[in-house]
C-alpha positions as CSV (number, residue, x, y, z in Angstrom):
1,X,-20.8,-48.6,0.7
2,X,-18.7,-50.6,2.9
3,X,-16.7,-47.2,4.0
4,X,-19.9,-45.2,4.3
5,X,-21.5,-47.7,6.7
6,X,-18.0,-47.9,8.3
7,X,-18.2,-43.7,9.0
8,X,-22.0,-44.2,10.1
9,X,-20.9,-46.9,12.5
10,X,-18.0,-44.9,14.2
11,X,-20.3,-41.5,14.7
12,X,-22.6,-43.9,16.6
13,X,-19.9,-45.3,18.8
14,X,-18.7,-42.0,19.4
15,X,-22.3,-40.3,20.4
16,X,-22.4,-43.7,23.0
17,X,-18.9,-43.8,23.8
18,X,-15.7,-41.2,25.0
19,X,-13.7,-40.8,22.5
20,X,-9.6,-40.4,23.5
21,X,-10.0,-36.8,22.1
22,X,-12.8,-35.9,24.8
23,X,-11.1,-37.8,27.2
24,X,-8.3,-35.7,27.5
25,X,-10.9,-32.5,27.0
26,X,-12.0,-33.9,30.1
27,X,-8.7,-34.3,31.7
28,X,-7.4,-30.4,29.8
29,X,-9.6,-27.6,30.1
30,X,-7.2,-25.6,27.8
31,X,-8.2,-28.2,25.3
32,X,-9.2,-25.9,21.5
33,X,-12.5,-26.3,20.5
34,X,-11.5,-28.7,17.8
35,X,-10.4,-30.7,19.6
36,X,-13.5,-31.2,21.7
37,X,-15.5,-31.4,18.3
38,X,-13.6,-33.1,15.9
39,X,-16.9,-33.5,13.9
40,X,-17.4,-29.7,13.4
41,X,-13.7,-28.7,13.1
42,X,-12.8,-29.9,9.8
43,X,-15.7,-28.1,8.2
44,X,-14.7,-24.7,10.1
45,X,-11.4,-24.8,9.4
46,X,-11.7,-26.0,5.4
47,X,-14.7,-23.3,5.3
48,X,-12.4,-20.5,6.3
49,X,-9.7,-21.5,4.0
50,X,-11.7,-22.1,1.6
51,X,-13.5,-18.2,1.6
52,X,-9.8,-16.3,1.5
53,X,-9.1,-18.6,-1.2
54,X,-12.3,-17.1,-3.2
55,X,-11.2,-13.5,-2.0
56,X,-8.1,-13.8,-2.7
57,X,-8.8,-15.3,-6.6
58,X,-10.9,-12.6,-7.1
59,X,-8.4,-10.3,-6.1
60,X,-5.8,-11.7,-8.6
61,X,-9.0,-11.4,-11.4
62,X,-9.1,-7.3,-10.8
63,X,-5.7,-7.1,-10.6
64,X,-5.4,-8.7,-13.8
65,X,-8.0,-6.7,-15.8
66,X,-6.8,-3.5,-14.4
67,X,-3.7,-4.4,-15.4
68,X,-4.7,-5.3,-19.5
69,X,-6.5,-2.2,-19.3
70,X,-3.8,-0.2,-18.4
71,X,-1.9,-1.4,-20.9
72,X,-4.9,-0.8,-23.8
73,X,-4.4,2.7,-22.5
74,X,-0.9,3.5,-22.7
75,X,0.1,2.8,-26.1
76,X,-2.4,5.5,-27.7
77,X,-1.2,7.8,-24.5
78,X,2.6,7.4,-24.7
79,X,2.5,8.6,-28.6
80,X,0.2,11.5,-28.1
81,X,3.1,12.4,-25.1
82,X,6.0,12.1,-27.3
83,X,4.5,14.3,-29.7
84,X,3.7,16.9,-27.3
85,X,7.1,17.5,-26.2
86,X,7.9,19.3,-29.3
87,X,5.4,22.3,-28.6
88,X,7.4,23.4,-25.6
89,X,10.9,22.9,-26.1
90,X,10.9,26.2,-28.8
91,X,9.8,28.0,-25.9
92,X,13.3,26.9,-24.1
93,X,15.6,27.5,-26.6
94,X,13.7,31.3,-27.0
95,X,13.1,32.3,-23.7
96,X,15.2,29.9,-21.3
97,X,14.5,28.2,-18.4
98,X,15.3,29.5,-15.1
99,X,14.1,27.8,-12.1
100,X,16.8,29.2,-9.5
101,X,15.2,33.0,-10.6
102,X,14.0,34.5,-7.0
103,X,10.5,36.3,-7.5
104,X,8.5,36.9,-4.7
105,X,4.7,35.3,-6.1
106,X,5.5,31.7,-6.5
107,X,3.0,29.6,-7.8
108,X,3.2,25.3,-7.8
109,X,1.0,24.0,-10.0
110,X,1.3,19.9,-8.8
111,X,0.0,17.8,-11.6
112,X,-1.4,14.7,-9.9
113,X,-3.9,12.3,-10.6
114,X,-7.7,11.9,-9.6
115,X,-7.2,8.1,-9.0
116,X,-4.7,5.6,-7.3
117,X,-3.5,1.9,-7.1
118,X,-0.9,3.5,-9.4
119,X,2.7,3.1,-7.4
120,X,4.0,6.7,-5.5
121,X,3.5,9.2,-9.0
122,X,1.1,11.0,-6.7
123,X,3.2,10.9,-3.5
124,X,6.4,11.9,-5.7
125,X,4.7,14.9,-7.2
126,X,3.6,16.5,-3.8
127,X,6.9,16.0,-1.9
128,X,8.7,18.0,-5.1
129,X,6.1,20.5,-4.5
130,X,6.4,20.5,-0.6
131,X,10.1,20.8,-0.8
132,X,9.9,23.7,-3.9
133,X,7.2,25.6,-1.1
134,X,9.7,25.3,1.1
135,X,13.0,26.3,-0.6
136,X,10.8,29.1,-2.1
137,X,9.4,30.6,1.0
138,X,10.4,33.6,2.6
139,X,9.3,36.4,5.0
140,X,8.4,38.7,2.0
141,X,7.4,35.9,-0.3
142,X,3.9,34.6,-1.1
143,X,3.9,31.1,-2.0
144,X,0.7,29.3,-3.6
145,X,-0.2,25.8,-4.9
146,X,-2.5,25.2,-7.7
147,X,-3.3,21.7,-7.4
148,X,-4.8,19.3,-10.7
149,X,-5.7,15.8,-9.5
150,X,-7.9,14.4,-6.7
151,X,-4.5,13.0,-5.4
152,X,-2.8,15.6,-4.5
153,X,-5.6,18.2,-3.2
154,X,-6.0,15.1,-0.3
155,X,-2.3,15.0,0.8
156,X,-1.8,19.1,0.3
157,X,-4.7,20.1,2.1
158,X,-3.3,18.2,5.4
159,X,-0.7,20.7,6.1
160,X,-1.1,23.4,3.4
161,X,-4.5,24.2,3.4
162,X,-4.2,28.4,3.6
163,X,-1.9,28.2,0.8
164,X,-4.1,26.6,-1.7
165,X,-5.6,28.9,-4.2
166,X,-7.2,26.4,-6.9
167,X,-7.9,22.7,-7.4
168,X,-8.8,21.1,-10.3
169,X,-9.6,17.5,-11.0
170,X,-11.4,15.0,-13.3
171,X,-9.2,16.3,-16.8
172,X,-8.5,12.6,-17.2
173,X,-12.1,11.7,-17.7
174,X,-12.0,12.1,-21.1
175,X,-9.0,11.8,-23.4
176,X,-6.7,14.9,-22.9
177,X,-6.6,17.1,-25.6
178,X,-5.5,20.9,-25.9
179,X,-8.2,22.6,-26.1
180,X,-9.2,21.3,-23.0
181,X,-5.7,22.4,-21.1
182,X,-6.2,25.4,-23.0
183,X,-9.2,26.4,-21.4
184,X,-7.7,25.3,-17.8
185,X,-4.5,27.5,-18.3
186,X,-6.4,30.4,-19.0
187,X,-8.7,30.0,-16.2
188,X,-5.1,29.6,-13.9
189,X,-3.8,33.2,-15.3
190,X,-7.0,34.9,-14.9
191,X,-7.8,33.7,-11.3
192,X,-4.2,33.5,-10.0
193,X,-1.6,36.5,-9.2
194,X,2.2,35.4,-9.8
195,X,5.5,36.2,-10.9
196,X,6.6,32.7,-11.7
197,X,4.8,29.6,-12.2
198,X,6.4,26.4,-11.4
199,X,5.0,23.1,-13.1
200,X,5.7,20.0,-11.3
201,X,4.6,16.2,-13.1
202,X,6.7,13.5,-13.1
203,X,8.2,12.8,-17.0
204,X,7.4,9.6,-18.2
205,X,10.7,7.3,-19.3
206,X,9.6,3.9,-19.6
207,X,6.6,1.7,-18.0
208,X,8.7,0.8,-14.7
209,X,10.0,4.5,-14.7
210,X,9.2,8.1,-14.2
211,X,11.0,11.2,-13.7
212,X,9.8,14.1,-10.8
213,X,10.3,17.4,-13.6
214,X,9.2,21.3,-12.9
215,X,9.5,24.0,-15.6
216,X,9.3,27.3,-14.8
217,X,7.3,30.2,-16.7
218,X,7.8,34.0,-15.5
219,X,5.8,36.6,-15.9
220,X,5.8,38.9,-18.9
221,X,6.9,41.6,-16.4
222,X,10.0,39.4,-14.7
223,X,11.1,38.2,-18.4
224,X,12.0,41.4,-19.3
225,X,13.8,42.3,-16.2
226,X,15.5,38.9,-17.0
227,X,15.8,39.6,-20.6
228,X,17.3,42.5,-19.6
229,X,19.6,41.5,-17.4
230,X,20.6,38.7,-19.2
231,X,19.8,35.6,-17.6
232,X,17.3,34.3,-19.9
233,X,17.0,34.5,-23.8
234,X,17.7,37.6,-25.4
235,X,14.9,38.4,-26.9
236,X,16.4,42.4,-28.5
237,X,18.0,40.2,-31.3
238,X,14.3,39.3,-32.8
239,X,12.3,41.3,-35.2
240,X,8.9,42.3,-34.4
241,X,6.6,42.3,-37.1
242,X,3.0,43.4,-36.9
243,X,3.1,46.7,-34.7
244,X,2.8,44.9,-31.7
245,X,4.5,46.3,-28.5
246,X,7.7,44.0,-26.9
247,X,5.1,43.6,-23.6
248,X,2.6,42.6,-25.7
249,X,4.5,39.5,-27.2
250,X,5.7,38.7,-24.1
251,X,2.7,38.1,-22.8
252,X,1.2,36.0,-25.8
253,X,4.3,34.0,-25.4
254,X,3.7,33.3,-21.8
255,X,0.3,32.5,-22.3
256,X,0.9,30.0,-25.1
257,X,4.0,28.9,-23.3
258,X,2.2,28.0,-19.9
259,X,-0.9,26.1,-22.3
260,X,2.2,23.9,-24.0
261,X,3.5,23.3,-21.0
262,X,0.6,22.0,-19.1
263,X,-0.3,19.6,-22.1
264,X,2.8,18.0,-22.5
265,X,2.9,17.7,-18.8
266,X,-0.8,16.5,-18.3
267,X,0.3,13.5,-20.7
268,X,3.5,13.0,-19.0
269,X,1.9,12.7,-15.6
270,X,-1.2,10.2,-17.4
271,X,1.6,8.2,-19.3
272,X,3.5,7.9,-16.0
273,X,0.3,7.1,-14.0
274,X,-0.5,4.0,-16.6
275,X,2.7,2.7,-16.2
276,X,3.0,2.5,-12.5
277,X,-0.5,1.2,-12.5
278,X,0.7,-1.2,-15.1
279,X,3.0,-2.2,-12.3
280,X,1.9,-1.9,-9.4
281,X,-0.9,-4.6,-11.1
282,X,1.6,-7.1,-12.0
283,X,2.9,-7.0,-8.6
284,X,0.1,-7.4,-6.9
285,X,-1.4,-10.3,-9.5
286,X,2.1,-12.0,-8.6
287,X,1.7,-11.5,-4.4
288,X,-1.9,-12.9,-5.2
289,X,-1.2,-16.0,-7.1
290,X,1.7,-16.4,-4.4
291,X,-0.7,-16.4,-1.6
292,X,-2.8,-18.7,-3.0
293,X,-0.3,-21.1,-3.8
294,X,0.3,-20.9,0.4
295,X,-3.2,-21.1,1.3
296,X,-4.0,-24.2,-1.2
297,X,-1.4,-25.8,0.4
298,X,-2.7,-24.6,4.0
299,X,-5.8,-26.2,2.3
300,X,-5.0,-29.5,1.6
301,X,-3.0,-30.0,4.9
302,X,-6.2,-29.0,7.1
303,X,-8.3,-31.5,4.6
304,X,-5.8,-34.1,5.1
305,X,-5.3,-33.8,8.9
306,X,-9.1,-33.5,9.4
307,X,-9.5,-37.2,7.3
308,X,-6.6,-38.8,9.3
309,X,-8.2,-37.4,12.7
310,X,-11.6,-39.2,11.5
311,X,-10.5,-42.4,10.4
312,X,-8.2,-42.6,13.4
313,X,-11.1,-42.6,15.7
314,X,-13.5,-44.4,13.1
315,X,-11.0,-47.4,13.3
316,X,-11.0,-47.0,17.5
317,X,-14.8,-47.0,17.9
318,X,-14.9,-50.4,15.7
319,X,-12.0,-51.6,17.9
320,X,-13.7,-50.7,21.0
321,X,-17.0,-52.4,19.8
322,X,-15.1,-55.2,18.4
323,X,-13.4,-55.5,22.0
């Protein structure tokens, strides 16, 4: 009682009487507007701290759930990914890999994703494929990009918009299963001319690391010559069975190679993207709780100065009227 009269006393000794703040207002006229109003600035100032601290906390409570979530995901993912990668590799081992062959249709199909806040996955995917247009462009070369992911169509279509024949996105909206990349590859190999097709997707390693990967499927037409010639799998020392034609299982075996290949690298790319986002949340649920640490202290040290200002000139206006 005896503090709260003592606060009501002082505001009505400053209202009658020139404080030593407004004095020297009077005297500065590059005076700060709290200092003119002492009464108004510790409410302003607390008030503004105060909001970024709520921002920020909220902040820190996404971060945090997109984070757990993230983590719910990528268990369940990363399994169905390491099982994948044993419907491809036969297709190594029988028909090679060759990603140095020159062919003159080039296609880059950049697996990307459709959303971000997940670390540079999408970023590393389309400089691979910029620098594969690149080494794989020529004057009598036709170079194409077939782009899956929201991601990468945004960044690709900056500077290589003439060159993009087909975009695809939203195959993460519901868990990724073959038959869906199934469908997708077929659509690809009716819709798009080529002699090779180059996958790029970024290989997932561990949460905190990925690897930028492309695998390269040739035509039925350029495996033969290849076959032939010796640089890929020699595929004269099988036995045919069924009365189909060497053409013919060629290009059964690139179809069914390019639908493996897609789904083990559609996972890879979604396994990789969980774990940067995994990441890239705890980083940013760490920055937050750092900066509110700074601002609480920012806080308290704006309260505090505010209370000393007051009862500094509380206790001069019942000196003065005391004098």
């Amino acid at each position: 009682m005896a503090m709260a009269a003592l606060r009501r006393e002082g505001r009505r000794v400053l209202l009658s009487t020139p404080s030593p703040a407004a004095a020297m207002a009077a005297r500065s006229p590059a005076t700060s507007h709290q200092e003119i109003a002492p009464l108004g600035a510790r409410s302003i100032s607390t008030q503004i701290v105060r909001t970024r601290m709520k921002s920020v906390r909220n902040i820190q409570k996404i971060t945090k759930a997109m984070k757990m979530v993230a983590a719910s995901k990528l268990r369940a993912v990363q399994i169905r990914t390491e099982n994948s990668r044993g419907l491809w590799q036969p297709f190594t081992a029988l028909l090679g890999d060759a990603p140095s062959v020159d062919v003159k249709k080039n296609v880059i199909v950049a697996i990307t994703s459709d959303k971000g806040l997940c670390g540079g996955i999408n970023s590393t995917s389309v400089k691979v494929s910029k620098a594969l247009h690149k080494l794989t462009a020529g004057p009598e070369k036709e170079n194409k990009y077939v782009i899956l992911g929201e991601k990468g169509k945004v960044q690709l279509i900056r500077d290589s918009k003439n060159d993009i024949e087909m975009t695809i996105s939203e195959i993460q909206k519901n868990p990724i299963n073959y038959t869906q990349i199934a469908v997708l590859a077929d659509d690809i190999l009716k819709n798009v001319e080529y002699d090779a097709l180059r996958v790029v997707f970024n290989k997932f390693q561990s949460v905190i690391s990925f690897k930028p990967t492309m695998t390269t499927i040739l035509s039925p037409e350029v495996m033969e010559n290849q076959s032939e010639s010796g640089k890929v799998g020699d595929l004269d020392s099988y036995e045919i069975e069924g009365g189909e034609t060497k053409s013919e299982i060629l290009q059964n075996l690139t179809e069914f190679q390019f639908s493996c290949v897609m789904y083990n690298a559609a996972l890879e790319n979604a396994c990789s993207e969980l774990g940067a986002r995994m990441s890239a949340m705890d980083s940013s649920s760490r920055n937050a709780g750092d900066m509110l640490d700074r601002l609480t202290l920012t806080y308290n040290r704006t309260r505090q100065a505010s209370i000393t200002t007051e009862l500094t000139e509380i206790i001069s206006g019942a000196s003065a009227l005391e004098g």
